[in-house]
Each structure stands twice: as C-alpha cells, then as structure tokens.
N, C-alpha and C positions, 0 to 999 in steps of 0.2 A: 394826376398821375396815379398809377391799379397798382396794385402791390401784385398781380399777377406777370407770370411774364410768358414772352411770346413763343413760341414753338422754336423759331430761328435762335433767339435768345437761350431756351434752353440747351438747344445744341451744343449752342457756342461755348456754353458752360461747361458740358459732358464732354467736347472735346478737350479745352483746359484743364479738365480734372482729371485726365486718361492720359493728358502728357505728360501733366505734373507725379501724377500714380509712376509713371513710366520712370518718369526722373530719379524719382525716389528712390526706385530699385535700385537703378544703376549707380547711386550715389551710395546705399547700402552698400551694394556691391563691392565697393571700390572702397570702403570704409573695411569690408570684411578683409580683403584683401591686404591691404594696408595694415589692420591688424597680426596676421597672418605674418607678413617680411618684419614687424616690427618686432613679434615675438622668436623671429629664427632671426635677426640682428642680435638681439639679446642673448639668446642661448651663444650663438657665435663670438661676442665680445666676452664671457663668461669663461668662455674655453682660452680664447687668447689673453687674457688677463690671467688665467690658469698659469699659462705656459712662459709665458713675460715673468711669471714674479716666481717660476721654477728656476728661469733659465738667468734669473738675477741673483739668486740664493745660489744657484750653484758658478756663478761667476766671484760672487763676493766671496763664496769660502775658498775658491782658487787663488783668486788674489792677496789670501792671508792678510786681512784686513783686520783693523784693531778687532782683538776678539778678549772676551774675559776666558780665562787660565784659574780653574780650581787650584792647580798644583803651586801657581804663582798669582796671588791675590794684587793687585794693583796698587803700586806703591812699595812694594817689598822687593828686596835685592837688588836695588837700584844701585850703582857705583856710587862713589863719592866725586863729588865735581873734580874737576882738573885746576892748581893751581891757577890766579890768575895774575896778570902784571903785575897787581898791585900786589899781591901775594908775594909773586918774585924778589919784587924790590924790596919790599919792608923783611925779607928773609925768613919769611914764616912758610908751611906747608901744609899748614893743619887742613 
C-alpha cells in the first residue's frame, strides 16, 4: 500500500472538504442567527418582567395589603379582646 493517493482520490477528498467548508458556514450561520433571536428574547423578557412586577406593585398597594404604618407601629392600639363565655359565666370582664 503508497502512502501517495490517487488523483480521483484526491478529488473525492476536495469535494468533502468543500461540502463540509459549506456546512460549516451555514451552521455558523444559523448559530449567528440564533444568537441574535436569543439576545432580543432576552431584552424582551427583561422589559416584560419590568412591567409584571410594575403592574404587581401597583396592584398590591391598590389592594391595601398588609403594609407597615410609621404612624402606627405593629402591635400598638390594638383593642382589648371581647369577653369570652367563660369570662361571662365566671362574672368577670376584665
């Protein structure tokens, strides 16, 4: 066996390597591309996660949802419970 190779042989070789060359690109390509819609995915979920946790913040302070009060510190001014049965019965109120 010649470690040289044959004219046809070479062909066949420069053609595989011009298909695969060809491949290449287009798999670049489509790599670019792909980069491309993943980086305007990104900006896009960026903006609507913006406007999601806008449009929750201004839901939640509509809904007067437990919120802390300077003016009334948590735990302060609380009534005094309401007698209970047992309260009743035994004649106490305290």
């Amino acid at each position: 066996m010649t470690d040289i190779l044959t004219a046809t042989e070479v062909e066949l070789l420069r053609r595989q390597v011009d298909r695969l060359t060809a491949e290449l690109a287009d798999v670049q390509r489509q790599n670019t591309d792909l980069r491309e819609l993943a980086a305007r995915q990104d900006e896009r979920l960026r903006v609507v996660q913006s406007m999601n946790e806008a449009a929750y913040k201004e839901a939640y302070n509509a809904a007067a949802g437990p919120h802390f009060c300077p003016g009334k510190p948590f735990g302060t001014g609380i009534a005094r419970p309401r007698p209970g049965i047992r309260d009743l019965a035994s004649g106490g109120t305290s």
